[in-house]
N, C-alpha and C positions, 0 to 999 in steps of 0.2 A: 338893350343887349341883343346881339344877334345870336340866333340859334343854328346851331350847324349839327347834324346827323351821320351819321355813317348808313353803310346798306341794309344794317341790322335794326334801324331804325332807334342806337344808343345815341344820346347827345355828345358831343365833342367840343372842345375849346380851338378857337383859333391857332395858338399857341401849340399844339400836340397837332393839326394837322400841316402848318408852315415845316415844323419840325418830319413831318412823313416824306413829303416833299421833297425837303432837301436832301432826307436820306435815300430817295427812290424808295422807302414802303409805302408811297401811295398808288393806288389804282383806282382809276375811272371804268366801271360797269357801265353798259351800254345795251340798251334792248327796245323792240319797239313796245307802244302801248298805249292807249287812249288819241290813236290816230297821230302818234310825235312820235320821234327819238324821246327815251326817257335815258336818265343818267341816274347814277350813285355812285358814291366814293366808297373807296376798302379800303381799311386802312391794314397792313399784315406788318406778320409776326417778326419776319424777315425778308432780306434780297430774296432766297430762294421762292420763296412762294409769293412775292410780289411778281416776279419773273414769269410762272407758272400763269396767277390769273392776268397780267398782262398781256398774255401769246394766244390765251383765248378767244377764239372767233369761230361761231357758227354760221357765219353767212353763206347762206349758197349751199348747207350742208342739210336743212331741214324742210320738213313737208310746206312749209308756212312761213311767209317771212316772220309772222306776229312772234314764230318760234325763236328765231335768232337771235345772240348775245355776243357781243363782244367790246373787248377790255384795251385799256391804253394808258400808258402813264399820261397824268396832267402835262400841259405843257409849262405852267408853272403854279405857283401857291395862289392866285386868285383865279383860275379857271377852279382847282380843288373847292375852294372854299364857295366859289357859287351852285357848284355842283352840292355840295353840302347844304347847302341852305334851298336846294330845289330851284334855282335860277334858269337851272339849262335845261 
């Protein structure tokens, strides 16, 4: 059984994140940390606030790169779901 997480660090089923996806409530978090790009998946509540942390981006805005975040929708249901399982 694979195990797949959101950024809250709750477990998720494959099945609820394909489904995020297709509805555009998935977003991809994006920051640096332990010398990589790290990733997490959000899964929200609705379009509006998928929207919101999607347009999210601090690059270029902070003292520190290390500081920087920014969000993207998946480009489909197996980039999410490796992001979920810490792949990326």
């Amino acid at each position: 059984m694979k195990n797949y997480y959101d950024h809250r660090g709750e477990e998720l089923t494959e099945e609820v994140i394909r489904k995020a996806v297709a509805a555009g409530l998935a977003v991809i978090s994006r920051s640096h940390g332990d010398w990589r790009t790290m990733a997490s998946l959000i899964i929200c509540e609705d379009k509006e606030e998928a929207e919101r942390q999607a347009s999210r981006d601090t690059r270029g805005e902070c003292y520190s790169m290390w500081e920087e975040s920014w969000c993207d929708y998946p480009k489909n249901a197996r980039e999410a779901l490796d992001v979920a399982r810490c792949i990326v």
